[in-house]
Structures are given as structure tokens and as C-alpha cells.
N, C-alpha and C positions, 0 to 999 in steps of 0.2 A: 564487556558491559553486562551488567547482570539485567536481566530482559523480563520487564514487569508484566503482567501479564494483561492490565489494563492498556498499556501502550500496545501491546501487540494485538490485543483486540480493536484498541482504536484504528490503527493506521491497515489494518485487515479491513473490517467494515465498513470503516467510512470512505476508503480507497474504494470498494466493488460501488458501494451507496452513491459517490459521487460520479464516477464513470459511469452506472448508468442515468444518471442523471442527465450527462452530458449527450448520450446518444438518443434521450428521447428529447431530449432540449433541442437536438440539430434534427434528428430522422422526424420527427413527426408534422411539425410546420411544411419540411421539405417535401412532406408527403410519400416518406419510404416506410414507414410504421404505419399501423392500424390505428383510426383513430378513432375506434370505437370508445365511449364515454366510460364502458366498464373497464375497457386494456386499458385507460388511463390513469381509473382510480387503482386498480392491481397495483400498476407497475409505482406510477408514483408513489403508493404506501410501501412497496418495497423498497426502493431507493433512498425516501426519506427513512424508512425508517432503521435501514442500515447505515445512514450519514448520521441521523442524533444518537443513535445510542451507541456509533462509536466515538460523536466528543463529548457525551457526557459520560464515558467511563475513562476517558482521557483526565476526566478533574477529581477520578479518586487517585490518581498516580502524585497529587501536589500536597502536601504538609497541610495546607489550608483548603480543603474545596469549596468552601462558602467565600474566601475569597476571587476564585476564578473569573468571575467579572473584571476584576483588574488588568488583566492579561490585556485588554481590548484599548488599553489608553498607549499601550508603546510601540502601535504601530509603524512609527520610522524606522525602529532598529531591532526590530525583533522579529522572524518567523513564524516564534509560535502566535504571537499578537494578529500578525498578517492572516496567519490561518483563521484565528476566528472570525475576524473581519467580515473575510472571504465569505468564512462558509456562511455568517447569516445573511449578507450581501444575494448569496445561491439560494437560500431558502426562501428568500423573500420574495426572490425571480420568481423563483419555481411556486410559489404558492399566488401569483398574479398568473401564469401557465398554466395553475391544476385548475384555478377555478374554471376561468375560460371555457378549458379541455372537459371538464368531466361537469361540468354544473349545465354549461350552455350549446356544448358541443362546438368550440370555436377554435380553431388550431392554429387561422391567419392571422392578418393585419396584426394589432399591437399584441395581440396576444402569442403572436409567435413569433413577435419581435424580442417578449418576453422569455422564450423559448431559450430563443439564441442567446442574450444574454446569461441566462440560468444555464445551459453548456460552457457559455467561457469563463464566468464565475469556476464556475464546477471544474474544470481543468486549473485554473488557478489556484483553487485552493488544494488539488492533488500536488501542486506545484509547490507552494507552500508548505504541506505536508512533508515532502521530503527534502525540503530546503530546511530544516531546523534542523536536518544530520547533515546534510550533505557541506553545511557550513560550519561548522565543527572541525576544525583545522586540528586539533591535537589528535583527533581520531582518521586513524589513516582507512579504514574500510567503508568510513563514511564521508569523506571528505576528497570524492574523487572523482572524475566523471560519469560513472557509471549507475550513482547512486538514483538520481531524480530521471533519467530515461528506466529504470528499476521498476521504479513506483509510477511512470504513465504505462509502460508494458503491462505489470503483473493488476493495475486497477483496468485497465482495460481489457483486459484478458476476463477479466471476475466481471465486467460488466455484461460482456456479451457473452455468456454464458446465461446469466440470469435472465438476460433481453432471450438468447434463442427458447430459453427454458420456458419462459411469462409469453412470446407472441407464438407459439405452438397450439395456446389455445384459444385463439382466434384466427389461426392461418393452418390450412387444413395440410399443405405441401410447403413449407417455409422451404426457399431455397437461398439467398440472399443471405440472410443472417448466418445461419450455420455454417457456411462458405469465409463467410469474416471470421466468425467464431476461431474454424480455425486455424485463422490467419493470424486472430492474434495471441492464442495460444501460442502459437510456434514461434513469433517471433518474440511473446515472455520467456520462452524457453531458453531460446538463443541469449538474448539479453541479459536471464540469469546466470546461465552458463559462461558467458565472458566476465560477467563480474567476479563470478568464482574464481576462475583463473587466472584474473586479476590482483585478487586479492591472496592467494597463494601464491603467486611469483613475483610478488613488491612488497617491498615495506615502505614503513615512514621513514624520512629522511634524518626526522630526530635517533640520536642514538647516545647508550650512555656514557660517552667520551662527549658528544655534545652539548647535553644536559648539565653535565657538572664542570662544564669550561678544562674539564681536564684532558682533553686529547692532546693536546701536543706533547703532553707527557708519553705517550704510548697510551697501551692498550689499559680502559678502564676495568675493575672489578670489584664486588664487594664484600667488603671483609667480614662485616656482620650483618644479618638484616635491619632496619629502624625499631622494627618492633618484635618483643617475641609471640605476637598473636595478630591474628587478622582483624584491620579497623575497617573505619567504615570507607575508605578509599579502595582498598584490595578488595570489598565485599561487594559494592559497590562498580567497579572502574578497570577493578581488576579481576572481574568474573572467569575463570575458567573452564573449556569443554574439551575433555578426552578428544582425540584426533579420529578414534575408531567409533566414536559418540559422534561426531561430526559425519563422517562417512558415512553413518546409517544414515542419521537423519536429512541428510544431503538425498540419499537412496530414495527418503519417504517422498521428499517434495518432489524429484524426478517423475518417480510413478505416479504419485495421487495426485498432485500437483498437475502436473504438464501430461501423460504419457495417455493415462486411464480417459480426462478428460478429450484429451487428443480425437480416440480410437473411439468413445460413446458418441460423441459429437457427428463423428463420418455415421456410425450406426442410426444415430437420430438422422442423417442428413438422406438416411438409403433409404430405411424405414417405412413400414406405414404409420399413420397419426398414433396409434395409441401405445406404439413399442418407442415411436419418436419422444414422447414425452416422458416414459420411463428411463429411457437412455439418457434424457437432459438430465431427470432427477439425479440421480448417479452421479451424471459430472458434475454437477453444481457440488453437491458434499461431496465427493473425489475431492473437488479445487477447492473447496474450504478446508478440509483438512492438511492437505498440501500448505497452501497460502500461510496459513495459521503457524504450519513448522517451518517454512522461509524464514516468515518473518519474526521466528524465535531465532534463530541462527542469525538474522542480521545483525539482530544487537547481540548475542551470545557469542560469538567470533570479534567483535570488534574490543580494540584493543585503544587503551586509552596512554597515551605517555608516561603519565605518570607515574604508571609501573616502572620507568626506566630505575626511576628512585629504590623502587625495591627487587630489583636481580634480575628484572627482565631487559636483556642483551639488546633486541631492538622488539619494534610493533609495528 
């Protein structure tokens, strides 16, 4: 699939923006977060403001952006619908928690009921988010188990990093966080790394002897291409990337991604305070430019059926 670069910044941004949404939505009521009224306006202006401006760069990726409002009437059968739902259902929590938190200094009773809510919103729509690939039945790289525990790993991974990063400067020795941090670094790791090897050792079950009813004839093949130029389905659906173009960039999201983040994280975690919050800076852009080349490779490796029509053997 050819990998828009608005999509890829949406489902980057608003996956870290929503996850940490969710851990100051649970950790702060529960009382494991600082609940100083300045950590609240920080962090919430970071969270929100990497959840809006990754779905409002999601509505330059549609033929109409002034109609994007539309999206929010088909919520029974659709994902994407579900998502927006979701997420202003989240913002709305969260904006009944920030006042609370940062205006009155309030973290319990309804307000941190509000909390909790605005976390499971906020998982829910990470949920949502990768349930509009992950239900994509012609697309075998997306439509497989591995895709939606992907996207709660690698958002949660990009959460607590920004969390270790934002409570360093209110907590002189953080040890707690940076221990989860990473925890869930490692376990984004793993979890990417199965998919990959997932998705290099299976295909779809579609193939082109199935596609064109012709297998029981024997083996299919074609004789000529449909077109002698690339339309907008091949451009489209039928995205191509070099396998040693893949290999690197596989390499980049390893290292910047998962490894560098990794190794900063234990640094921050040894640390005194003021090499601790240098080491975060690091890993935070480490894992944003990581994150950023994943999640080009998701949709750049996935392969759409369709192709089967024009000489692709299987996807």
C-alpha cells in the first residue's frame, strides 16, 4: 500500500497522544503521578496536543476534508467512524480532568472518575485506530492478530517515554516509571518483531488460481499485463519496496525505535537529574523517528489482493 504520509503521522501521534492520555487518566487519581497543577497542564498539553493534530492531519489524507464531519454518522459499521467518536468522547473526559487537575487542583472524587474514564476512552480509540487495518480482510499484513496488540505496544511504549521524559521534572529520582518505560519498550519490541516474522513466513490464503476460479485447471499465469502502465490501483494498493529498502529500514526502527530508546532509558534510570532528562530527550526523538519509519513499513509492505489480477503470484 502506498503509505500517505498524513496517515503515518496520524496513527504515530495520536497513538503516543492517546496513551499517554490513558496513564495520566489511570496513574494520577490513583495517586502514582505528581499531581502538581503545572505536571498537569505540561503533560495534558502534550497528550492533547499530539492526539488533535494527529486526526486533524488524518482529514488531509480524504478527497474532501471539509466534509470529514461525516465520518461520525456511521458509527455501527465502520472504524474509522468509531474512531472519531471515541476520540472526542476522550477529549471531552479529559477536558472535565484537566479542568479539575490544573485550574482547582482536584484529582478525586468525579473528577477522577473523569480520569478513568478518559483512559478507557483513550485505549479505545488506540483500539479503533488499528481496527480499520486490522479488518481489512483483502490485506493479509493487516488483517491478522498481531496487528491491534502492534498499535497498544508501540502507543504505549511512545506514552511512557514522554510520561518518563514530562515527570523528571517534577520528581528529582523517578524510579517507577522508567522501570515500566522499559518494560514497555521491550515488550514493543518483541511484539514488532513477531509480526515481522509473521508476516515473512504467511501469506494470504487468496491466490491467483483462486481469484480467477481458474485452479482446477492447474497452475495459473499471465499472459499479458491489463494495462501497459501503472493506474491508480498498482499506485495505490499495489505500492512496491525493494527487500534490501526494507532490511535497512527494518535496521532503523530496531535501533532508533527500540534499542537507543532501550539503553537512554536505563541511563536516565542510573543517572543524576540533570543527565536523566537529557538521556529522555534522546529517547523520545530516538522513538519518534523509529516509530515514524515502522509505521511507514506497515502500510509499505502490506500487500493488497488485488494485485493477484496483475502478476502478483500470491500476498
Amino acid at each position: 500500500m502506498h503509505p500517505a504520509l498524513s496517515i503515518v503521522f496520524f496513527t504515530t501521534a495520536s497513538g503516543a497522544g492517546f496513551a499517554l492520555l490513558f496513564l495520566l487518566g489511570l496513574g494520577v487519581p490513583l495517586g502514582l503521578l505528581p499531581r502538581n497543577p503545572w505536571f498537569g497542564f505540561a503533560s495534558l498539553a502534550m497528550a492533547v496536543g499530539l492526539a488533535a493534530a494527529g486526526l486533524v492531519s488524518s482529514a488531509f489524507h480524504l478527497g474532501r476534508p471539509e466534509r470529514a464531519w461525516r465520518a461520525f454518522s456511521q458509527w455501527r459499521s465502520s472504524w474509522l467512524s468509531r474512531e472519531g467518536v471515541m476520540s472526542v468522547l476522550t477529549l471531552g473526559c479529559t477536558a472535565v480532568f484537566g479542568i479539575g487537575w490544573v485550574f482547582f487542583g482536584v484529582t478525586g472524587g468525579v473528577v477522577g472518575l473523569f480520569g478513568f474514564f478518559a483512559a478507557a476512552l483513550a485505549l479505545a480509540t488506540i483500539a479503533c485506530t488499528a481496527m480499520i487495518y486490522a479488518s481489512l480482510k483483502p490485506i493479509h499484513q493487516w488483517h491478522n492478530r498481531w496487528t491491534l496488540p502492534n498499535y497498544f505496544a508501540i502507543g504505549l511504549a511512545s506514552g511512557f517515554l514522554l510520561l518518563d521524559l514530562l515527570a523528571r521534572f517534577w520528581l528529582l529520582w523517578p524510579i517507577a516509571i522508567p522501570i515500566l518505560t522499559l518494560v514497555a519498550v521491550a515488550i514493543a519490541w518483541w511484539s514488532k518483531e513477531t509480526y515481522w516474522r509473521f508476516a515473512d513466513t504467511t501469506s494470504a490464503p487468496s491466490t491467483v488460481e483462486s481469484a480467477t476460479a481458474l485452479g482446477r485447471r492447474g497452475r495459473v499465469r499471465m499472459l499479458e499485463p491489463p494495462h501497459t502502465e501503472a493506474n491508480y490501483l498498482l499506485q495505490e494498493m499495489g505500492f512496491r519496496i525493494a527487500r534490501k529498502h526494507a532490511g535497512r529500514l527494518r535496521a532503523i526502527v530496531r535501533i532508533a525505535g527500540f534499542a537507543l530508546p532501550l539503553a537512554l532509558t536505563l541511563v536516565a534510570l542510573l543517572a543524576s537529574p540533570g543527565v536523566g532528562i537529557v538521556a529522555a530527550v534522546i529517547a523520545v526523538a530516538s522513538a519518534a523517528l523509529g516509530f515514524v519509519v515502522e509505521r511507514w513499513l506497515f502500510f509499505a509492505e502490506a500487500k493488497h489482493t488485488v494485485t493477484l489480477y496483475y502478476g502478483a503470484e500470491a500476498v
